[in-house]
C-alpha positions as CSV (number, residue, x, y, z in Angstrom):
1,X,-108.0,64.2,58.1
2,X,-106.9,65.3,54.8
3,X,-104.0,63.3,52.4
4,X,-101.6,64.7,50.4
5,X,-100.4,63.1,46.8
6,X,-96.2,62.3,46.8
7,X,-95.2,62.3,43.2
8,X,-92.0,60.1,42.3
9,X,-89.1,61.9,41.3
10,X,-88.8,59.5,38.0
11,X,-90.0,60.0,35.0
12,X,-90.7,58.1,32.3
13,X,-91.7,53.8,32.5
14,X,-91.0,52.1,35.8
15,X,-87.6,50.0,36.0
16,X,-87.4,46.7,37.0
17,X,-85.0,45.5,39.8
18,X,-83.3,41.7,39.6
19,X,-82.2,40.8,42.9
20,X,-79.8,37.9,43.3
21,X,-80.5,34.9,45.4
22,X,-83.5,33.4,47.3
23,X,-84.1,36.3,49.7
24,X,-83.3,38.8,47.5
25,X,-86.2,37.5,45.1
26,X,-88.3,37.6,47.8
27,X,-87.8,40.7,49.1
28,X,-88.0,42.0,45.4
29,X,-92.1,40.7,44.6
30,X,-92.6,42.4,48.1
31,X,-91.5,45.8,46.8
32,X,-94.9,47.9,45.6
33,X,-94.3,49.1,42.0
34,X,-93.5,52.5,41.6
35,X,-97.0,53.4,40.5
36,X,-98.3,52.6,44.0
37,X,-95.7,55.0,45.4
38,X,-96.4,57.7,43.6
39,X,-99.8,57.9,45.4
40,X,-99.1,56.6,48.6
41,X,-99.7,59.0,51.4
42,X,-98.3,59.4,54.9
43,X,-100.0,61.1,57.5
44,X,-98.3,64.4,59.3
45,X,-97.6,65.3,63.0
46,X,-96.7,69.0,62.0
47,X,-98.8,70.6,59.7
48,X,-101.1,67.9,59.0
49,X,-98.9,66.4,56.3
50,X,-95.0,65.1,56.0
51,X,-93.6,65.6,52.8
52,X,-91.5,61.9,52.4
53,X,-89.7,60.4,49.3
54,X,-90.9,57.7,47.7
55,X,-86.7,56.6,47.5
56,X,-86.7,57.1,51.4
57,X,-89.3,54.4,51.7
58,X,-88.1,51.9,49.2
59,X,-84.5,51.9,51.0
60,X,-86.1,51.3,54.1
61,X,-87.7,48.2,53.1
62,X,-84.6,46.6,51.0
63,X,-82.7,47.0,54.8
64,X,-85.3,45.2,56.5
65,X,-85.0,42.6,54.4
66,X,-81.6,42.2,54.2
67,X,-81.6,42.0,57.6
68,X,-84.1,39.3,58.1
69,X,-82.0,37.2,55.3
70,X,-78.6,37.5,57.3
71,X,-80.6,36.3,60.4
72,X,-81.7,33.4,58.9
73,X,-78.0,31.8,57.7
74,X,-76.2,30.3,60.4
75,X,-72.1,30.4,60.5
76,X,-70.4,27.1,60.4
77,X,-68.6,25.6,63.1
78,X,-64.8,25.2,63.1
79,X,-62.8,22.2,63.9
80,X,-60.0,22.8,66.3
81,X,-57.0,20.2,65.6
82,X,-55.5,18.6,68.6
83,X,-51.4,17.9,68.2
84,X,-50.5,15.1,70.3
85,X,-46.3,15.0,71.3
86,X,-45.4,11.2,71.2
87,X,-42.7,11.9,73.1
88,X,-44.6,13.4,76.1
89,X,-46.0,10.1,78.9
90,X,-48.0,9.7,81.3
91,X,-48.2,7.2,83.7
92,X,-50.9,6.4,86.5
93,X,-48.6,5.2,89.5
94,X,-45.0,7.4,88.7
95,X,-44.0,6.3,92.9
96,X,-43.1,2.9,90.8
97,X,-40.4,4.0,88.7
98,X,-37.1,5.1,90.6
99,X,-35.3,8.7,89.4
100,X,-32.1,9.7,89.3
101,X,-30.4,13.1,88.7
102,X,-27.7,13.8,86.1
103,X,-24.6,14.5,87.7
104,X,-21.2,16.2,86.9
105,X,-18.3,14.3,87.6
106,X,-14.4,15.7,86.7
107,X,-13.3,12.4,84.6
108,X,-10.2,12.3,82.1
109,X,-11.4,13.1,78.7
110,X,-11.5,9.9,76.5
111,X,-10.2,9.5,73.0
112,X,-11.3,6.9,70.9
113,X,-8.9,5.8,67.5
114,X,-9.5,3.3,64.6
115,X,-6.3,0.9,64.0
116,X,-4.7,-2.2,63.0
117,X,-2.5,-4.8,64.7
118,X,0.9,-5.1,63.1
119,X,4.2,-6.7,63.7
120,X,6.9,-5.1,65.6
121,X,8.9,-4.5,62.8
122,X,12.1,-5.1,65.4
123,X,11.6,-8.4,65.4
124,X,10.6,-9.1,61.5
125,X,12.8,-10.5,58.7
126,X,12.5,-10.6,55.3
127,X,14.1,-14.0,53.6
128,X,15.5,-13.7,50.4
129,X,17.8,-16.2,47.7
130,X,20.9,-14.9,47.4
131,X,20.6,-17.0,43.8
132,X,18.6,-17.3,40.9
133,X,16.9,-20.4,39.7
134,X,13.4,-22.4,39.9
135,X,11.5,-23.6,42.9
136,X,11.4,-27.0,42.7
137,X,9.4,-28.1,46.3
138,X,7.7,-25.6,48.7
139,X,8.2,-26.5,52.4
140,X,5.8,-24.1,54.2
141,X,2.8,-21.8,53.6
142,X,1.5,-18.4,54.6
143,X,0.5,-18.1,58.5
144,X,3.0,-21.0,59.3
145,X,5.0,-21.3,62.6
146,X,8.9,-22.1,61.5
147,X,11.5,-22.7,63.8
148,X,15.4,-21.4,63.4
149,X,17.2,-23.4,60.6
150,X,13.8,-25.0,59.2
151,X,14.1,-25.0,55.3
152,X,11.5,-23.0,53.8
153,X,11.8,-23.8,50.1
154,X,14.3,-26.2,47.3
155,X,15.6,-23.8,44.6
156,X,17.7,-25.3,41.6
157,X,19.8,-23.2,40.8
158,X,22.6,-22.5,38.1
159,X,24.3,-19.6,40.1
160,X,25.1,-22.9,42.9
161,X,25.9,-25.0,40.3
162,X,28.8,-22.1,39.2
163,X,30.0,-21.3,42.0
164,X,30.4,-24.8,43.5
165,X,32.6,-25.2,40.1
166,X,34.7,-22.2,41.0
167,X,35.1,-24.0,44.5
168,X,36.4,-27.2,43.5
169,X,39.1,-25.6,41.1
170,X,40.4,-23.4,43.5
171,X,40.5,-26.5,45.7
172,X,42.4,-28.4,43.4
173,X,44.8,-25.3,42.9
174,X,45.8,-25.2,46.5
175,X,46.2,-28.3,46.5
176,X,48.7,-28.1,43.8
177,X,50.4,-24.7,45.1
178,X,50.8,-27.3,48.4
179,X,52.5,-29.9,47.0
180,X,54.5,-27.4,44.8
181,X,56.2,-25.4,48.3
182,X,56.8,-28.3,49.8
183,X,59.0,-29.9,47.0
184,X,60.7,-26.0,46.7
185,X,61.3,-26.1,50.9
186,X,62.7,-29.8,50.5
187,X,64.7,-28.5,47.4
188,X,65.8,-25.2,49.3
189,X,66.9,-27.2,52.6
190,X,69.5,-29.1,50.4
191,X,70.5,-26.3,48.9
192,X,69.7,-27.5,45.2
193,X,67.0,-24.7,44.7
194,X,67.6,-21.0,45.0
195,X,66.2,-18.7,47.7
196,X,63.6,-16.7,44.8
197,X,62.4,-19.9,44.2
198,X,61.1,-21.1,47.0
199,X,59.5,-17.4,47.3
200,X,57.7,-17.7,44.4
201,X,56.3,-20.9,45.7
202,X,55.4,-19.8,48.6
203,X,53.4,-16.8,47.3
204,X,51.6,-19.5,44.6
205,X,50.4,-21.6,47.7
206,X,48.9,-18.2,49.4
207,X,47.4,-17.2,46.2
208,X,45.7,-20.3,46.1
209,X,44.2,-20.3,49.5
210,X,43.0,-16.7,49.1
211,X,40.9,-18.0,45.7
212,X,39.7,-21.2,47.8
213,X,38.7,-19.2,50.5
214,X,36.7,-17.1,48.0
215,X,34.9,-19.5,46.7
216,X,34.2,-21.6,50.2
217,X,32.7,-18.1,50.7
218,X,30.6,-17.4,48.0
219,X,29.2,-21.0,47.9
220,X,27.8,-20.4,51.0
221,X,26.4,-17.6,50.6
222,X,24.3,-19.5,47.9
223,X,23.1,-21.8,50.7
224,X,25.7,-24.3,49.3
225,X,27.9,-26.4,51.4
226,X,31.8,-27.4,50.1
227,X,31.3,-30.9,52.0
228,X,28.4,-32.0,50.1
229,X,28.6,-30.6,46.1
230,X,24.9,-29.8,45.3
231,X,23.2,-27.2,42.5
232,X,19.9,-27.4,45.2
233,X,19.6,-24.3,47.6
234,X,18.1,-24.8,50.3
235,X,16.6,-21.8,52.2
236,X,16.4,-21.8,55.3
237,X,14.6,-19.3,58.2
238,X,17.0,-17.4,59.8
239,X,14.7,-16.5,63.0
240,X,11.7,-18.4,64.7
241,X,8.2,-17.0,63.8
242,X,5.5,-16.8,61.5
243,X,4.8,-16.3,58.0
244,X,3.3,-13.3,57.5
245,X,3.9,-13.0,54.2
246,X,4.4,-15.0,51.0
247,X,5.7,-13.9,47.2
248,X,6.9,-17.0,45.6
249,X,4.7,-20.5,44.7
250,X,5.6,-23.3,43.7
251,X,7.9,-24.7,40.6
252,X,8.5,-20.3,39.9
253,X,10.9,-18.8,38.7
254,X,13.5,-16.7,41.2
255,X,15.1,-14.1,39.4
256,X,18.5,-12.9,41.1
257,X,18.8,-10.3,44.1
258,X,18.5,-6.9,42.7
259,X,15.2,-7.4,40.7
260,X,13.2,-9.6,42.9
261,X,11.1,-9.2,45.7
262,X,11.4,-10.9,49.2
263,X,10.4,-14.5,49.1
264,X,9.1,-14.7,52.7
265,X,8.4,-12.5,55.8
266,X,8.8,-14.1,59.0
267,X,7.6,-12.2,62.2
268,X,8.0,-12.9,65.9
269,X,4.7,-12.1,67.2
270,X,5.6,-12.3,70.8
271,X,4.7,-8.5,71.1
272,X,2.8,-6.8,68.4
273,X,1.5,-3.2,67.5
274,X,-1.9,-1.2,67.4
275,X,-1.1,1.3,65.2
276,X,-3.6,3.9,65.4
277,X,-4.2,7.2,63.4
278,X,-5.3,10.1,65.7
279,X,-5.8,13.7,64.8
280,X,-4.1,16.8,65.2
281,X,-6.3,18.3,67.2
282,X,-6.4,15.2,69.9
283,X,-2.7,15.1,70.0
284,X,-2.4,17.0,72.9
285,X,-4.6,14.2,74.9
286,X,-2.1,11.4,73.8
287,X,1.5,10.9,75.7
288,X,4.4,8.6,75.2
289,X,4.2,6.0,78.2
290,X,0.4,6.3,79.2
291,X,-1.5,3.4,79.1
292,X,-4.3,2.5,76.5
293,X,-7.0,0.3,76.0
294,X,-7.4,-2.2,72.8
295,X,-10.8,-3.8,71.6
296,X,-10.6,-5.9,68.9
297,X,-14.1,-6.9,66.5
298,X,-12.5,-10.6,67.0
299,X,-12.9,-10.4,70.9
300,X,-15.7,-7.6,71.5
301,X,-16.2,-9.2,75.5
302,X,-12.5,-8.9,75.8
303,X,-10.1,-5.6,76.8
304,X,-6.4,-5.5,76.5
305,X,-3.8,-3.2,77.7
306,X,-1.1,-2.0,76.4
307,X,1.3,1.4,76.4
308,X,2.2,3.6,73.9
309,X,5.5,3.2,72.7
310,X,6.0,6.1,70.1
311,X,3.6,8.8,68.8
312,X,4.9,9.9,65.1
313,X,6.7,13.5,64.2
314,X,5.1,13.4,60.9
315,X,1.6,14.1,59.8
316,X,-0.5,12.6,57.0
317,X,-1.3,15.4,54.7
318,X,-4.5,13.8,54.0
319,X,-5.9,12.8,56.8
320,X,-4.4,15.4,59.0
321,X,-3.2,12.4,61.6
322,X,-0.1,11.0,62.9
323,X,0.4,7.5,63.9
324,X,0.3,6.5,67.5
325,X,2.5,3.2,68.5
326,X,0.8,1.0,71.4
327,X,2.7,-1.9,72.5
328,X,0.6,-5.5,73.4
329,X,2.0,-8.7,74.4
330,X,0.9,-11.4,72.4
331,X,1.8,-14.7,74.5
332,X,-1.2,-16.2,74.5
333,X,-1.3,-15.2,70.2
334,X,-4.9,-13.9,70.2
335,X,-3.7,-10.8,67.9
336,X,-3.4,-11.4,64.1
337,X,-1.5,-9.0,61.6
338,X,-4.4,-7.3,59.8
339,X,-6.7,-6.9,62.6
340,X,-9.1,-4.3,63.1
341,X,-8.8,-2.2,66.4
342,X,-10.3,0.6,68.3
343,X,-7.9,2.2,70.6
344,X,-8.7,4.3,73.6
345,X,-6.6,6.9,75.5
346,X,-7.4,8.3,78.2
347,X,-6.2,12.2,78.9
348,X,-3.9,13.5,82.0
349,X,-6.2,16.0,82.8
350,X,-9.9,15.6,83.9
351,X,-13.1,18.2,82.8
352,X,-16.4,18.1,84.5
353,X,-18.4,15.0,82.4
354,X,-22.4,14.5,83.0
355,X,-22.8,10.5,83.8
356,X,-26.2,8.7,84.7
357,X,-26.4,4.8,85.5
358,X,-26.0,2.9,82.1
359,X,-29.5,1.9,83.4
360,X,-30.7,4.9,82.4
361,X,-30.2,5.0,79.0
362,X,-32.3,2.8,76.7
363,X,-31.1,2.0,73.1
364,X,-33.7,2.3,70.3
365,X,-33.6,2.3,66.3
366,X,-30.0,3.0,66.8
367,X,-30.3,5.8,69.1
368,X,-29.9,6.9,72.9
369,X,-32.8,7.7,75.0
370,X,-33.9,8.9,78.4
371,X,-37.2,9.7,80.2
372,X,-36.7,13.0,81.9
373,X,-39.5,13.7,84.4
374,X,-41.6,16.6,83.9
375,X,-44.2,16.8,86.3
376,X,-45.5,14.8,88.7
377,X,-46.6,12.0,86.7
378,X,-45.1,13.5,83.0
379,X,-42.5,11.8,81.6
380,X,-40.9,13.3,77.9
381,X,-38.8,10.9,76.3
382,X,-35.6,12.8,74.9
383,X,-32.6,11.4,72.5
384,X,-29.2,11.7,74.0
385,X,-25.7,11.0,72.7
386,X,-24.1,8.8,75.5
387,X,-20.6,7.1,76.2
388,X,-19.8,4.2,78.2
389,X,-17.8,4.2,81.3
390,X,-16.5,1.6,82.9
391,X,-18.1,1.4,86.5
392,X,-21.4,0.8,85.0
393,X,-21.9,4.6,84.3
394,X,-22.5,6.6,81.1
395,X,-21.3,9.5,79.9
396,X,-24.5,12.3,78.5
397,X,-22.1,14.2,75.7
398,X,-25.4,16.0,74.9
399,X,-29.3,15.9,75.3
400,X,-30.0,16.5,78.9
401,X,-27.8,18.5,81.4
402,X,-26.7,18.4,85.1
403,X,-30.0,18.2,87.5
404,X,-32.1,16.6,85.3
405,X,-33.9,14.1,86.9
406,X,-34.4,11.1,84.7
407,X,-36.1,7.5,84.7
408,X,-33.4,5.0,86.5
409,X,-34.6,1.9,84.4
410,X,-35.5,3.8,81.3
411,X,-36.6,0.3,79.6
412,X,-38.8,-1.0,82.4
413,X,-40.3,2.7,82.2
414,X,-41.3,2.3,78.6
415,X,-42.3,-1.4,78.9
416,X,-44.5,0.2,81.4
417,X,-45.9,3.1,79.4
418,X,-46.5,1.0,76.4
419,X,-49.0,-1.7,78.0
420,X,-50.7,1.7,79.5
421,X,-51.2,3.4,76.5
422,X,-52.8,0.2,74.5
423,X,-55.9,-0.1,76.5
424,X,-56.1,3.6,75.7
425,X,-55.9,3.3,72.2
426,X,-58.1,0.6,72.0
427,X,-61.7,2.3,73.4
């Protein structure tokens, strides 16, 4: 068999190639240099020879080995993350824990209102001094029980002292105008005074008695009293009840009528008021004459009842709200002016209302939750916004809806699932 020569198709000095990486060095010192190309002969299946490229060749080689170096390097595995729902449980025995479904029940639509207990303002007086002057001894105190008549406070005062002085002159002036008509009428019945006479007499004497009048008057209007000439006024409660408020002290100064405030405020707080501040929008719920519920911070195990008495024609700009009235009798004196109360009112008309067992519900970090059952032994645990009712059911305002089929002791349930899961944990 004969050979032919193949020439390169270069010319000039043979280039070096620089391969980069571990099997590219390799594969580059197992390239023959071009010089053994150019004389490298292959053997022919046509005319005796095949006419090949020394380029052809050196191509073929480089893709072998690229090939074998790809083989070689091995991908790296990837780690799948697993998300865990805390709020999805399972439990081994589910027969254990009872269900119950949500159900829709048409119930009047409750409104809840913030308040304060006040006095019926019917029944409260405000006690003044008709005269100026200085306290001088301070019967009773702020929150004090005073009967009809009681003196309240001593004032010495110069506008007494005045007008018991105007008193006693017009006394002795009618007394004089007396004697004077009847020496004119004794005078006048002997005929030794004229007729004009005895009228001016007479007119003296009912001058006089309209002064002493007068000044009986004003003197005790001051709290003074014509049989016993004193400059002390003593003031005295017009009505039973209690202090329920208090603007003078002791040993101060009074000032007169026009310029100073009232000294007491006496309240009868046999029957008191809630007055509560409920929106424009929840008007419509509230009527004059229905009945309301009243829970006080003071008495939180404790419900009273009461009506209300008047719902005000006037809003508050501010707070968009007009004042609702509920009478409460106070006989047994639990309420308190000042108090803090939450009023509920109940609407005429009823809408359909979810309600589950209070049972049901299970109150955590200041929340509402429930177990709703997914599957056969799946349990998701689910935030709810819940009211109470009063026949041991609750109200679901939102979270779950009708059909749901939920855990009937939700905190048994989760005592339950917690012991389970900690064994778990632990391996």
């Amino acid at each position: 068999m004969t050979s032919q020569t193949i020439y390169s198709p270069t010319s000039g000095p043979a280039k070096h190639v620089h391969a980069a990486g571990s099997c590219g060095a390799a594969a580059a010192s197992a390239l023959p240099p071009v010089a053994a190309l150019e004389s490298f002969t292959v053997p022919s299946v046509f005319d005796g020879r095949l006419r090949c490229p020394a380029a052809l060749l050196l191509c073929a080689t480089l893709l072998a080995f690229s090939v074998a170096c790809s083989n070689d390097t091995k991908a790296a595995p990837t780690k799948q993350e697993v998300t865990v729902d805390p709020n999805l449980m399972t439990v081994n025995q589910p027969e254990l824990f009872q269900t119950v479904k949500v159900e829709s029940r048409d119930l009047p639509t409750e409104l809840h209102a913030n308040g304060t207990i006040q006095p019926d303002v019917n029944t409260t007086i405000h006690v003044t001094s008709q005269g100026s002057g200085r306290v001088i001894d301070l019967k009773v105190r702020l929150g004090d029980f005073v009967k009809k008549g009681q003196v309240l406070l001593i004032i010495s005062s110069p506008d007494l002292a005045g007008a018991m002085g105007d008193y006693q002159k017009a006394s002795a002036d009618e007394a004089l105008a007396q004697k004077g008509l009847e020496r004119a009428q004794l005078l006048y019945s002997r005929g030794a005074l004229a007729q004009k006479d005895l009228e001016v007499a007479e007119n003296t004497e009912a001058k006089a008695q309209t002064d002493l009048k007068t000044a009986e008057s004003r003197l005790r209007v001051l709290g003074g009293d014509p049989a016993h000439p004193s400059t002390l006024i003593e003031l005295r409660a017009p009505v039973s009840g209690t202090i329920v408020e208090q603007n003078v002290a002791g040993f101060e100064g009074i000032k007169s009528l026009d310029n100073t405030p009232n000294l007491f405020t006496i309240a009868d707080l046999t029957n008191v008021w809630a007055v509560c501040d409920v929106y424009e929008n929840d008007l419509d719920d509230v009527h004059i004459g229905d009945p309301a519920e009243v829970h006080l911070n003071a008495y939180s195990d404790r419900v009273f009842k009461g009506t209300v008495s008047d719902i005000s024609r006037v809003l508050d700009p501010n707070t968009r709200s007009a004042k609702v009235r509920i009478v409460l009798d106070n006989h047994s004196g639990a309420f308190r002016p000042g108090m803090f109360a939450v009023a509920t009112f109940r609407s005429r008309k009823k809408q359909p209302h979810l309600v589950v067992p209070a049972t049901a519900i299970m109150r955590l970090q200041d929340k509402d939750w429930v177990f709703r059952k997914e599957s056969a032994n799946t349990f998701r645990r689910i935030e709810v916004q819940s009211l109470g009712l009063n026949d041991g059911m609750q109200q679901i305002q939102q979270g779950a809806k009708a059909g749901d089929e939920l855990v009937a002791n939700a905190l048994a349930f989760s005592t339950a699932a917690s012991e389970q899961s900690a064994p778990e944990r632990g391996k």
